[in-house]
N, C-alpha and C positions, 0 to 999 in steps of 0.2 A: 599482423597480416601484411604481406609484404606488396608494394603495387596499390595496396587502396587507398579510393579516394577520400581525402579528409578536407571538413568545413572547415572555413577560417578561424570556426569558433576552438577547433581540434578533436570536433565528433566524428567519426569518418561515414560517410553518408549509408551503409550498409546498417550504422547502429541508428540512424537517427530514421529510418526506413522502418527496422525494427520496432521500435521504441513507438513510432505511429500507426503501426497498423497488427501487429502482433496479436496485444492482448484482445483485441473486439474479434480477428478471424476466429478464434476455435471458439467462444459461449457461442456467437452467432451460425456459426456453423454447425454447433451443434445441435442448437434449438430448432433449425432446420432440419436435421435428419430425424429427430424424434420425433417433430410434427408427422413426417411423409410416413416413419416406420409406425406410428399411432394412426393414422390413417387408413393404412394398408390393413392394422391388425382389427383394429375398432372400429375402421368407417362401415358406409353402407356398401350394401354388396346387391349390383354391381357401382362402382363408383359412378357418381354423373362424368359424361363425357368430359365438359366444360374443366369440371376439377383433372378428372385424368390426363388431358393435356399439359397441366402443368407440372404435374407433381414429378414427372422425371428431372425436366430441367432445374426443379428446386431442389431434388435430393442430389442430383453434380454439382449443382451451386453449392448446397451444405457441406458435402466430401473435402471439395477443393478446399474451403474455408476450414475447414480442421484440420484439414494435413497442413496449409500453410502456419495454420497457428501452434500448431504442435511443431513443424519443426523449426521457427522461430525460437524457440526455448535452448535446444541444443547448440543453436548456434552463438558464439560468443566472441562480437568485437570488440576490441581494445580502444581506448580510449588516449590519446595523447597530452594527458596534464596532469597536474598534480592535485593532487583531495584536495578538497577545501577543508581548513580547519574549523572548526564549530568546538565552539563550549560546551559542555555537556547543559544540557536545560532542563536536568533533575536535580534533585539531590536526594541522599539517602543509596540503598545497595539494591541495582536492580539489573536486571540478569536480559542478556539477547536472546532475541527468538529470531530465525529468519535474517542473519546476518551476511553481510559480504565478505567479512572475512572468512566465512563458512563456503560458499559458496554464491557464483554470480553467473544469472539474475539471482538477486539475495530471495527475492518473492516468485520465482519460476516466470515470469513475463517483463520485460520491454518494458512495459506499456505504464501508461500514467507515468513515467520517469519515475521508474519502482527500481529500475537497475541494480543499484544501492540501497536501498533504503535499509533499514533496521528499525525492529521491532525492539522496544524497553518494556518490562513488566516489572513490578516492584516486589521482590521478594527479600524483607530484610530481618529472619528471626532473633536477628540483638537487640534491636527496639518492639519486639512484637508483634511485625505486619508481616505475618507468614502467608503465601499468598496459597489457596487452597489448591489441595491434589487434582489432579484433571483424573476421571472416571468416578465411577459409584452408580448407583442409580438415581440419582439425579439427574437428567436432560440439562435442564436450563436452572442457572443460580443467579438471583438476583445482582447485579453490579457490586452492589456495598457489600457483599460480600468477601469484595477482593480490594486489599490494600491500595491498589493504586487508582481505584474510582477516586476522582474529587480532590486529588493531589495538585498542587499550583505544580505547572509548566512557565519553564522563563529562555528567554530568548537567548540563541545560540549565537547570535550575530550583531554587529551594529547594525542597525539597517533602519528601512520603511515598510510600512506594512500596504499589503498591496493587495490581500483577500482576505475575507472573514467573512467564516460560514459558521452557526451556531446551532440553526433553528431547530438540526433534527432529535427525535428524540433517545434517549439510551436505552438499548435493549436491552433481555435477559443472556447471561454467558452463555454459551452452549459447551457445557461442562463435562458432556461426558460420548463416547463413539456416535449412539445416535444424536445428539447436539450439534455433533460436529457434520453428520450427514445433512441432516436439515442446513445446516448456513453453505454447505457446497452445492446446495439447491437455491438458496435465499439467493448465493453469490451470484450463480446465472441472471436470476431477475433482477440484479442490482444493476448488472455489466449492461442490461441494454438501457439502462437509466441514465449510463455515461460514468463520469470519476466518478463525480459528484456524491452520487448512492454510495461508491463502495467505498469512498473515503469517511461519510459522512461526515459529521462537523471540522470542518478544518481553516486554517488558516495560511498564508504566505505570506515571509518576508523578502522582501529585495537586499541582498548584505550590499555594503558598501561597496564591494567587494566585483559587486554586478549580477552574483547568482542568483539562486531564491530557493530559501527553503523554504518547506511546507512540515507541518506535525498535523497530524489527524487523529481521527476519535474522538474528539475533542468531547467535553460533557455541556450537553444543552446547556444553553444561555449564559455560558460560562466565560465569556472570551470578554476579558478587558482591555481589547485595543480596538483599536477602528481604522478602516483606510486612511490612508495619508498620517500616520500616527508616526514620530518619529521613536524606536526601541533602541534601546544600548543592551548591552551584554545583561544579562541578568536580571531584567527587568520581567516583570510579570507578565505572561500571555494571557494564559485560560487554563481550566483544568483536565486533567487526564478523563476521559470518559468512555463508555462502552457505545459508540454510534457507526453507520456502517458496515462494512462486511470484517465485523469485529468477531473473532472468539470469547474474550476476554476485556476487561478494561488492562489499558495499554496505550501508548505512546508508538505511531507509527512515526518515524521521521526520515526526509529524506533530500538532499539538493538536487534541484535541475536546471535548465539552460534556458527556460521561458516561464512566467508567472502562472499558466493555463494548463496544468496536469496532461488535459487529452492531447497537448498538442507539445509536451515535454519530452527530451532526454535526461534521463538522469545521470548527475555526476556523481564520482568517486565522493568520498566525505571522510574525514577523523577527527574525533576530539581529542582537542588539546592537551597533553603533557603538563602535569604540572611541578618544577621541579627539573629531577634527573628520571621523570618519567617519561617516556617516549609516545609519541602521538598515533594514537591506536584505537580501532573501532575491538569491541572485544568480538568474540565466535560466538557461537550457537553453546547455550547454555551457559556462557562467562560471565559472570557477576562486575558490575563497574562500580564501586562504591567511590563517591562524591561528597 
């Protein structure tokens, strides 16, 4: 983008703009206009005055809020640096979902410095942790059902640890179209809870480096570090879990430019080459075995 202006950090302020107010306009504004059009269709007939007053200015306040946050999505600034390296913090053969090398925002929103992020699911049928087919008539399947519930997670970075969230609990997958409906309703009521809900369990480190990564989903009570804990590369976090505005148990992971999600850009990220391999986040549906 030619002419814009960039932070010293090398964000240019149209992304770090984005990145804060994006993803809350369109849930909020949507929930807005359902409320007015539920109203209109459900309420009492005639409306009380007092409510009639206000329910226009809330349905233009909701409009505005969803066009802005929808076309927040389309738009796509660049970033002036180079990825951060990260270690992979699996092991075993597990495949992207919702990558940046597919397409960015990897997650369709800004927001929460989801920019980048990538999804890992573990699908690895040489050692026998096939992870199950998505559809059938099942809705919702229990967590353990899927190989990478309950998997240790290990640090991608030298660093400190600078948040640890455990408490929530793991839900059922939502396995199959209607599953999936339900959590794109769950996901509205998460969004006005903040990250927090729709990351569910998660953690952040500081690399050395200055950035901070975050992995989420993390599985209740699972997380073995604590604030101020110093990690090296490879060293144990917590397990993979089904919490948050999760489909599946999975590893969301992602770097950004502040420790605090709602108030993050996210940065570009690759893991590291090992070898004469070359430093690459894989695509949508690319298996990464480690």
């Amino acid at each position: 983008m030619t002419g814009e202006r960039t932070m010293p950090d090398g964000v240019p302020a149209v992304h770090r703009l984005l990145a804060r107010t994006g993803g809350i306009a369109a849930p909020v504004g949507a929930v807005l206009v359902v409320a007015v059009a539920a109203l209109a269709l459900f309420g009492p007939d005639p409306v009380p005055s007092g409510i009639r007053v206000v329910t226009l200015p809330v349905a233009v306040i909701g409009v505005l809020l969803l066009g802005a946050g929808t076309v927040s999505l389309f738009l796509r600034p660049t970033l002036r640096r180079s990825p951060v390296r990260l270690a992979p913090p699996v092991t075993g053969r597990w495949v992207a979902v919702n990558s940046p090398a597919t397409k960015v925002p990897s997650h369709g929103t800004h927001a929460y410095g989801q920019t980048f992020a990538v999804d890992l699911v573990l699908d690895d049928p040489d050692s026998g942790r096939r992870r199950p087919e998505h559809g059938g008539a099942q809705a919702f399947r229990a967590p353990t059902d899927y190989p990478a519930f309950g998997v240790p997670l290990r640090s991608p970075v030298d660093g400190t640890v600078v948040r640890v969230r455990d408490s929530q609990r793991d839900h059922r997958a939502r396995a199959n179209a209607a599953g999936v409906a339900y959590m794109v309703l769950d996901g509205l009521v998460r969004e006005l809870g903040g990250p927090g809900r729709v990351l569910g369990n998660h953690l952040v480190l500081r690399a050395d480096t200055g950035e901070f990564v975050l992995l989420a989903h993390l599985q209740q009570g699972s997380a073995e570090v604590r604030v101020g804990d110093r990690v090296g590369i490879g060293d144990p976090l917590a397990r993979c879990g089904n919490t948050g505005n999760s489909s599946e148990p999975h590893l969301h992971l992602q770097v950004m430019d502040h420790p605090r999600p709602g108030r993050a850009v996210g940065l570009p990220m690759t893991f590291r080459g090992e070898g004469a391999a070359p430093d690459r986040v894989p695509a949508d549906n690319e298996a990464m075995t480690v």
